[in-house]
LOBA-785089 format. One line per 4 residues: number of its first residue (from 0); their letters; for each residue x, y, z of N, C-alpha, C. Coordinates in steps of 0.05 Angstrom, whole numbers, plus 5000, padded with zeros to 4 digits. Atoms other than C-alpha are relative to their C-alpha. Example, Ala and Ser with C-alpha at 12.3 -4.5 7.8 and 13.67 -1.06 7.14 Angstrom:
residues 2
0> as> 5018/4976/5000/5246/4910/5156/5018/5024/5000; 4984/4976/4999/5273/4979/5143/4985/5022/5014
This chain:
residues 238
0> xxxx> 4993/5027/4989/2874/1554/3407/5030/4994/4993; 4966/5005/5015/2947/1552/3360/5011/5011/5016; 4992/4978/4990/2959/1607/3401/5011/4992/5034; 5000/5011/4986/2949/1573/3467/5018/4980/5006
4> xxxx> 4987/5017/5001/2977/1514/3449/5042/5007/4989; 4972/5002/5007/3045/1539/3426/5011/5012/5025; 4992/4987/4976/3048/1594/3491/5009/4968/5023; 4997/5019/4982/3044/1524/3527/5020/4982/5000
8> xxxx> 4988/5018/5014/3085/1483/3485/5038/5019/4994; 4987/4980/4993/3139/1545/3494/5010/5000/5026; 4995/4991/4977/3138/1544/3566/5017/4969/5007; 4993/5035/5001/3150/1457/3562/5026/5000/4998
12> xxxx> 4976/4997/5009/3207/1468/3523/5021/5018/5008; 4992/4993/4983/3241/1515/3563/5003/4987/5024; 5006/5014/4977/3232/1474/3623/5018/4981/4984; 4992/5027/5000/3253/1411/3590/5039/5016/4988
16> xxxx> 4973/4995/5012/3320/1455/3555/5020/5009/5027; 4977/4990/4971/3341/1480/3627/5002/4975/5015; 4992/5033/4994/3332/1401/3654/5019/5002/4990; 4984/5025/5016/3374/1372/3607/5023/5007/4996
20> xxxx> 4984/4989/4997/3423/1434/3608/5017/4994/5031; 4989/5010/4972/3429/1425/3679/5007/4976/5009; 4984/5033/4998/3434/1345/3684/5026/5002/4974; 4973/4993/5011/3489/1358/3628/5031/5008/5015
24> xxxx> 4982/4988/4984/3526/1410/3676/5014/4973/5021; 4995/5009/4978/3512/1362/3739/5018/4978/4989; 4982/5022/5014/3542/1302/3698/5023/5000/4999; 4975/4993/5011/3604/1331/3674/5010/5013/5023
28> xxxx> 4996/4990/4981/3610/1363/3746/5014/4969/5019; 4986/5028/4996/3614/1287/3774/5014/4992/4986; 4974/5018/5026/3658/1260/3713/5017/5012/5014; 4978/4991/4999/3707/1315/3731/5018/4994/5032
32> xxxx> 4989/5013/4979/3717/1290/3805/5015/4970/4995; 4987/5014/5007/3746/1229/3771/5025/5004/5007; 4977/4988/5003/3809/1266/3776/5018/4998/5030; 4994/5001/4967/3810/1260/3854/5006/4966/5010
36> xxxx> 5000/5025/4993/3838/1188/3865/4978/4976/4981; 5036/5008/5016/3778/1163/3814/4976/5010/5004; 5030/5001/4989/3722/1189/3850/4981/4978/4999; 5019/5015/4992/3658/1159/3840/5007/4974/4979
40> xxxx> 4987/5024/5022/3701/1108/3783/5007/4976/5023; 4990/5021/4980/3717/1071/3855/4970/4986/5010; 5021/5015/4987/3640/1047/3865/4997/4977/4983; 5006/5014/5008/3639/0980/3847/5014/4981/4997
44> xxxx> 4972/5016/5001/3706/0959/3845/4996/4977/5033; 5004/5018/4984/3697/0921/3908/4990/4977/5002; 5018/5022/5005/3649/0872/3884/5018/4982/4987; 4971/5019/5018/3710/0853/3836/5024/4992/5023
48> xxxx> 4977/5002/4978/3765/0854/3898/4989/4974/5019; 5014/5016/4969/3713/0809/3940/4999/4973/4979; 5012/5029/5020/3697/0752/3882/5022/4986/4990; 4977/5012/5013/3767/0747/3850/5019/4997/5021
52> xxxx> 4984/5012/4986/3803/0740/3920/5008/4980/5004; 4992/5028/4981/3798/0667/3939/5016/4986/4971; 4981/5004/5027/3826/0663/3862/5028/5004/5005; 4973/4985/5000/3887/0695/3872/5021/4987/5029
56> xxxx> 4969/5016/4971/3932/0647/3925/5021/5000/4990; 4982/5010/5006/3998/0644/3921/5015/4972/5006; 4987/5030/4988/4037/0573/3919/5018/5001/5024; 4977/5002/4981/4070/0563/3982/5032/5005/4992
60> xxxx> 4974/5004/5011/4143/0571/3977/5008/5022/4974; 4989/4992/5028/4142/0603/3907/5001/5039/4998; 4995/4972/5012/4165/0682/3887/4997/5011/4976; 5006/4993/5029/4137/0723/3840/4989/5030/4996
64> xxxx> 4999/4975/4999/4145/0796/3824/4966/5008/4991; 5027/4995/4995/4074/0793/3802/4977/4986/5011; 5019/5013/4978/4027/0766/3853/4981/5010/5004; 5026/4987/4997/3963/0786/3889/4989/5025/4996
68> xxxx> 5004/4973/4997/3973/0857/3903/5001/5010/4973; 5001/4994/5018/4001/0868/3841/4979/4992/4973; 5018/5012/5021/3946/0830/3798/4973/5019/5006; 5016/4981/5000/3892/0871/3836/5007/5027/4995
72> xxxx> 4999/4969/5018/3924/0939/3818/5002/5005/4975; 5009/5001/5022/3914/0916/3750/4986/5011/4997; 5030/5005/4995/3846/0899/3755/4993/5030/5005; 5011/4982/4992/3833/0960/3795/5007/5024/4978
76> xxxx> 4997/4981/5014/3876/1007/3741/4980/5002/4988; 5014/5012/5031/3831/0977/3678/4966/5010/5017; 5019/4989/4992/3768/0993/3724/5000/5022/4999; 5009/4979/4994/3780/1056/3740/5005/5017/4968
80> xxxx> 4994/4982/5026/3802/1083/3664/4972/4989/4984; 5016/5009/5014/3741/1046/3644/5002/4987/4971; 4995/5030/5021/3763/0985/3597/4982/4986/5002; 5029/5019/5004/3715/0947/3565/4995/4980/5022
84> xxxx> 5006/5027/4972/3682/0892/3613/5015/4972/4987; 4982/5016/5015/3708/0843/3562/5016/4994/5011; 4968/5012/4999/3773/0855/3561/5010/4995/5028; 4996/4995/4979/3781/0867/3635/4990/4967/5010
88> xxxx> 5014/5026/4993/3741/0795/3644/5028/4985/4998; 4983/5018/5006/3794/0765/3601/5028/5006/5008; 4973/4986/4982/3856/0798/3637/4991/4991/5023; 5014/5014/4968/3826/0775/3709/5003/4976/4990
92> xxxx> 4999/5026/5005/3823/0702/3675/5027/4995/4993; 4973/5018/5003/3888/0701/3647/5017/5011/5020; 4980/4995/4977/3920/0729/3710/4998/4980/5012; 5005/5018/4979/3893/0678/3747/5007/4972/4994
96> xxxx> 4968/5023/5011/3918/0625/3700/5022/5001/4992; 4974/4996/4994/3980/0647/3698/5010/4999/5032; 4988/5004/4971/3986/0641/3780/4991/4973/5007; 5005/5028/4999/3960/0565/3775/5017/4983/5003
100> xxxx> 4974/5012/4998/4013/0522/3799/4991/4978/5016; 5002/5020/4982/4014/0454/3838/5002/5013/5022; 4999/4984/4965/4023/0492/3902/4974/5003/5009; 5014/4990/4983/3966/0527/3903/4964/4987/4976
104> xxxx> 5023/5019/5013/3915/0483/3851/4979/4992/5018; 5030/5014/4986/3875/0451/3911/4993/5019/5011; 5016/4976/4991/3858/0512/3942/4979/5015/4976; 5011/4993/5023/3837/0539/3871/4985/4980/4995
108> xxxx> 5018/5025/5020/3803/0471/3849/4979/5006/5031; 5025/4998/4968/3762/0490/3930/4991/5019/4993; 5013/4982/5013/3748/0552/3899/4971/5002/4978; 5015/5009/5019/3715/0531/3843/4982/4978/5000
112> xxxx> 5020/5031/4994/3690/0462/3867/5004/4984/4975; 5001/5021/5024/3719/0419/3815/5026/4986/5011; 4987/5026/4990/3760/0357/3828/5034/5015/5008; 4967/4981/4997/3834/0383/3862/5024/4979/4992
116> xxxx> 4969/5019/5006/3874/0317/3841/5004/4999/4977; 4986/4991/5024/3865/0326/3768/5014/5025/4998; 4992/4971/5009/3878/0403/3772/5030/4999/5009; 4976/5010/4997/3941/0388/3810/5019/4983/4979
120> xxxx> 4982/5013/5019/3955/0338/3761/5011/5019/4976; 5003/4993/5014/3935/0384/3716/5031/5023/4993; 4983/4983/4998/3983/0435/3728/5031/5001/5009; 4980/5005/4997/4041/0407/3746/5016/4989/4972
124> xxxx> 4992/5004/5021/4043/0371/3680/5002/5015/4975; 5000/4976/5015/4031/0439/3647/5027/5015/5013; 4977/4988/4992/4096/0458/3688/5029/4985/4993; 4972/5013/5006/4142/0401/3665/4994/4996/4961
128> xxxx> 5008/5006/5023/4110/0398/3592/4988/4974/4989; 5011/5032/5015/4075/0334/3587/4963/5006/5003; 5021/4992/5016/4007/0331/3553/4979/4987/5019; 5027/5016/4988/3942/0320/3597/4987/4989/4987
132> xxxx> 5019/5012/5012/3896/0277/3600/4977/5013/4993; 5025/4993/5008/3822/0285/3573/4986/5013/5022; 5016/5004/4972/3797/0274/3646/5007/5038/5008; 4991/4984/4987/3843/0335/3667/4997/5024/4979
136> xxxx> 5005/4980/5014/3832/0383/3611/4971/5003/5004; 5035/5006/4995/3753/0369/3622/5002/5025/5028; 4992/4988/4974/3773/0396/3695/5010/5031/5004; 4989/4971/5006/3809/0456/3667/4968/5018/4987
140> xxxx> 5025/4985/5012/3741/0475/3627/4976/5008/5019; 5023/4998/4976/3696/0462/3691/5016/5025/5015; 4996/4973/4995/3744/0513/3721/5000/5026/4991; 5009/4981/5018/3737/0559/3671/4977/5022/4999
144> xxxx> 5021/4989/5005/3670/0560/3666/4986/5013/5026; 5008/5000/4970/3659/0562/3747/5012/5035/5001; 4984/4975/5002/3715/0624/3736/4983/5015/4991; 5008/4975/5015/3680/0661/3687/4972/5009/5003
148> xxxx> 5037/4981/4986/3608/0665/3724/5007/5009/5014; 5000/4975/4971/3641/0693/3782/5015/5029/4985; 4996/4971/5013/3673/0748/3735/4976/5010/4990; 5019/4998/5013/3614/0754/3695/4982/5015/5033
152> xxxx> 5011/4999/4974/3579/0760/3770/5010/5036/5013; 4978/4972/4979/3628/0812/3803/5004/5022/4980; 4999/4977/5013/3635/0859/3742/4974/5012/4983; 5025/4995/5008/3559/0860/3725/4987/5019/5026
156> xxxx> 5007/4988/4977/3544/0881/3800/5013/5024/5010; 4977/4968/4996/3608/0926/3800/4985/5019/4980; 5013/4964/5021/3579/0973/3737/4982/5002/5007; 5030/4976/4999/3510/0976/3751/5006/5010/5034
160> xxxx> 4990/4980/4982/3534/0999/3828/5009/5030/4984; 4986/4969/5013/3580/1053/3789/4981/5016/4990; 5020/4987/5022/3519/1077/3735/4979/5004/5030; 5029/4989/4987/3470/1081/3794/5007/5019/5024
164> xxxx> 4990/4978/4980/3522/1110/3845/5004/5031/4978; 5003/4982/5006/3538/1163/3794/4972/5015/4978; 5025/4988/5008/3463/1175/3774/4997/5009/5016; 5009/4997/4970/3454/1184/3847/5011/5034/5003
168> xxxx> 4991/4972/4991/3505/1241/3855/4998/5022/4975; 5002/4972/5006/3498/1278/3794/4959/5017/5001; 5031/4995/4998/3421/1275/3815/4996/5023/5020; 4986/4986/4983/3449/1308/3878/5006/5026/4994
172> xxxx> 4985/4980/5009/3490/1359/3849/4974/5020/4982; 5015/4987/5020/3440/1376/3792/4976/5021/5031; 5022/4984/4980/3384/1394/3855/5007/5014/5017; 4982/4981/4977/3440/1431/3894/4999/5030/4977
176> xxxx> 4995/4978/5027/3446/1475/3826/4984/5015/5000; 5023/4994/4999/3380/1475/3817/4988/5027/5018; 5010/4983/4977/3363/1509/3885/5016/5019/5003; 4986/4978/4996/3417/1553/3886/4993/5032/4976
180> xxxx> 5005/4994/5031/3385/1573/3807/4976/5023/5016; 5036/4985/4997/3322/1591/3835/5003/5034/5022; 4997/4968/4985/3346/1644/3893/5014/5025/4977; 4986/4983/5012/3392/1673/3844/4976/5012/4983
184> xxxx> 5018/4986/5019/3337/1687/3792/4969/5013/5023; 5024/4998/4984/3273/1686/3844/5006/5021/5029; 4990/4978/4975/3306/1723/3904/5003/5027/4999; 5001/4968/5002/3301/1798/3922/5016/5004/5025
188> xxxx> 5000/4982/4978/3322/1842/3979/4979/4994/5024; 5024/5016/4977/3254/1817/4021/4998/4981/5002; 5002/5026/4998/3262/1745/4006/5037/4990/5014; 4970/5015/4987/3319/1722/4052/4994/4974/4991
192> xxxx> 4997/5022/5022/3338/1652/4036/4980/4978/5016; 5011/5013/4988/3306/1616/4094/4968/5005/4996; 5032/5002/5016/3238/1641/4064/5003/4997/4973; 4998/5007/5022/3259/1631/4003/4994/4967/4996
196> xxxx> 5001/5029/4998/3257/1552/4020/4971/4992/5006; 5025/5004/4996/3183/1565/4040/4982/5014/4972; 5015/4997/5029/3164/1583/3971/4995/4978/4981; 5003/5019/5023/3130/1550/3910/5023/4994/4991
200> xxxx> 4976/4999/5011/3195/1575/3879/5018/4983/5003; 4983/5022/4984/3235/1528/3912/4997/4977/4987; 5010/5026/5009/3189/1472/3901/5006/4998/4976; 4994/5003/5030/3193/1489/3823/5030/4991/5001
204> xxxx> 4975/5002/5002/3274/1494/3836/5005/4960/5002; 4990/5027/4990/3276/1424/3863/4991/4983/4975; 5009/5030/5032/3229/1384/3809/5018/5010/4983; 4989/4999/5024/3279/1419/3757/5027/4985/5000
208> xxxx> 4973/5015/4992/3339/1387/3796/5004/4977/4998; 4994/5021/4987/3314/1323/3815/4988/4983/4971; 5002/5020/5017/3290/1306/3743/5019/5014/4976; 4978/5001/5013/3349/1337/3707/5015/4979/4990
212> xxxx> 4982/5016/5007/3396/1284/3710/4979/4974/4975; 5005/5019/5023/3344/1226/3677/4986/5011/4974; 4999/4981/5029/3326/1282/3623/5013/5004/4974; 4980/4984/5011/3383/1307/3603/5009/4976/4982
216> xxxx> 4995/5012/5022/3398/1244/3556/4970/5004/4984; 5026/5002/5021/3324/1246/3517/4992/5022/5000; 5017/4973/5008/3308/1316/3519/5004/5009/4977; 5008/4991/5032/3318/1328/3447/4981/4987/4989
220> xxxx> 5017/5023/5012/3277/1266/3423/4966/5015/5017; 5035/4992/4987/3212/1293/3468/4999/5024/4994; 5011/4969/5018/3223/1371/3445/4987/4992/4975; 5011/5009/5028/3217/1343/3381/4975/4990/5001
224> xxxx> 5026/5004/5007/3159/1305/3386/4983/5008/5012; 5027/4993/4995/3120/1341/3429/4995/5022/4983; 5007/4979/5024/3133/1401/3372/4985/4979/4984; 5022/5015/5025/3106/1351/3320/4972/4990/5009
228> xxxx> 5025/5004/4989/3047/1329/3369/4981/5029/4996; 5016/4973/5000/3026/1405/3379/4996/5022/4974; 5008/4987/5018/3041/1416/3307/4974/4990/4985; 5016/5021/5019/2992/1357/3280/4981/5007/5014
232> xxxx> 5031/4988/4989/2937/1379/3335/4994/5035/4992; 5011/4979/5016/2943/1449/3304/4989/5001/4975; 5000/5000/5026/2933/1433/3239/4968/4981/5004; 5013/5022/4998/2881/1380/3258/4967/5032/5005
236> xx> 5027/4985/4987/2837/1442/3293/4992/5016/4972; 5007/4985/5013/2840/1483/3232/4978/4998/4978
C-alpha cells in the first residue's frame, strides 16, 4: 500500500513541478514583453486616462509648460514602471491641485459637484494670498474627498484589469508551451501533428497548460503537504 501510495504521490508531484515550472516560464515570458512599449503594463491605464480627464482643464487664457498632456505622461510613466497605487494616487491629486485656478474652478467644482462660487473664491484667494474662509476650505475637503473616490475608483479597476489581463496571457502562452511540450516528448515519425491533436496526449498537454499559470505560485505549499498527508496515511496503515 506505502508502495502504491508513494508511486502515486511521485507521479502528482511531477505533474504539479512541470505546472508550476511552466506557469513560471509563461510568466516571465509575458513580464519580458514589457520591454515592447510596456506591453501588457498598458491594460488598465485607460480607466485612469478616462476618470482623471474632466479633472485636468486648463484656465482659459493661462500657459503652462506643464498641462494636460504632460500631467497624463506622468501618470501614465508611474503606471507603467509600476509605482505604488499610493503614491501614484497622491501625484494625480497634487497635479490636479496644482492646475486649480479661478479660470478653470467651475468646471472642476462641475466635476466634482461641489459648490463652484466658493471654489472660485476659493482659489483665487489662494492665488493672491489671502486666507479662506471656513465655508470655502469645507468646499476644498468636499473636493478632495469627491477627488479621491474617483482615483481610488480608476486605479482599483485599472490593476485588477492589468493582474487579470496578464493572468490571461501567460495562461495563453503557458498552453501554447504546453502543447508544443507534448509533441516534442509524445510525437514520433507516425504521429504527424494533426493526429497528434486527436490524442489523449494532447488533452494531458493542455490541462498542464491551462492550470500552470494559477499553480505555479502554491505549488511548493501542496507538494509539501500532500508529502506529509501520504506520509501520515502511511504510517497510520502500518
Amino acid at each position: 500500500m506505502a508502495d502504491i501510495l508513494n508511486g502515486d504521490l511521485s507521479n502528482i508531484l511531477n505533474f504539479l513541478s512541470a505546472a508550476a515550472g511552466l506557469g513560471t516560464a509563461a510568466m516571465g515570458l509575458v513580464d519580458a514583453t514589457k520591454a515592447f512599449g510596456g506591453g501588457p503594463s498598458n491594460f488598465g491605464y485607460g480607466y485612469i486616462d478616462e476618470e482623471i480627464g474632466p479633472f485636468l482643464i486648463r484656465a482659459p487664457g493661462t500657459s503652462t509648460r506643464f498641462g494636460r498632456a504632460e500631467t497624463l505622461r506622468t501618470l501614465r510613466s508611474n503606471w507603467l514602471n509600476g509605482v505604488a497605487k499610493a503614491d501614484q494616487k497622491a501625484k494625480a491629486k497634487s497635479l490636479i491641485h496644482l492646475g486649480l485656478t479661478q479660470g478653470n474652478a467651475a468646471d472642476l467644482a462641475a466635476a466634482a459637484g461641489v459648490d463652484k462660487t466658493k471654489l472660485e473664491s476659493l482659489a483665487q484667494k489662494v492665488g493672491t494670498g489671502i486666507a479662506p474662509t471656513q465655508g470655502e476650505i469645507n468646499v476644498l475637503g468636499q473636493f478632495d474627498v469627491v477627488l479621491s473616490a474617483v482615483l481610488d475608483a480608476a486605479y482599483e479597476r485599472g490593476d485588477q484589469k492589468y493582474r487579470n489581463a496578464c493572468k490571461l496571457l501567460a495562461m495563453l502562452v503557458s498552453t501554447i508551451l504546453a502543447a508544443i511540450g507534448g509533441w516534442l516528448v509524445y510525437g514520433s515519425a507516425a504521429l504527424d501533428v494533426w493526429s497528434y491533436f486527436c490524442t489523449w496526449k494532447f488533452g494531458i498537454s493542455l490541462v498542464v497548460g491551462l492550470s500552470a499559470t494559477p499553480l505555479a505560485p502554491m505549488a511548493k505549499d501542496l507538494a509539501t503537504s500532500l508529502q506529509a498527508a501520504v506520509t501520515a496515511v502511511g504510517a497510520a496503515k502500518r
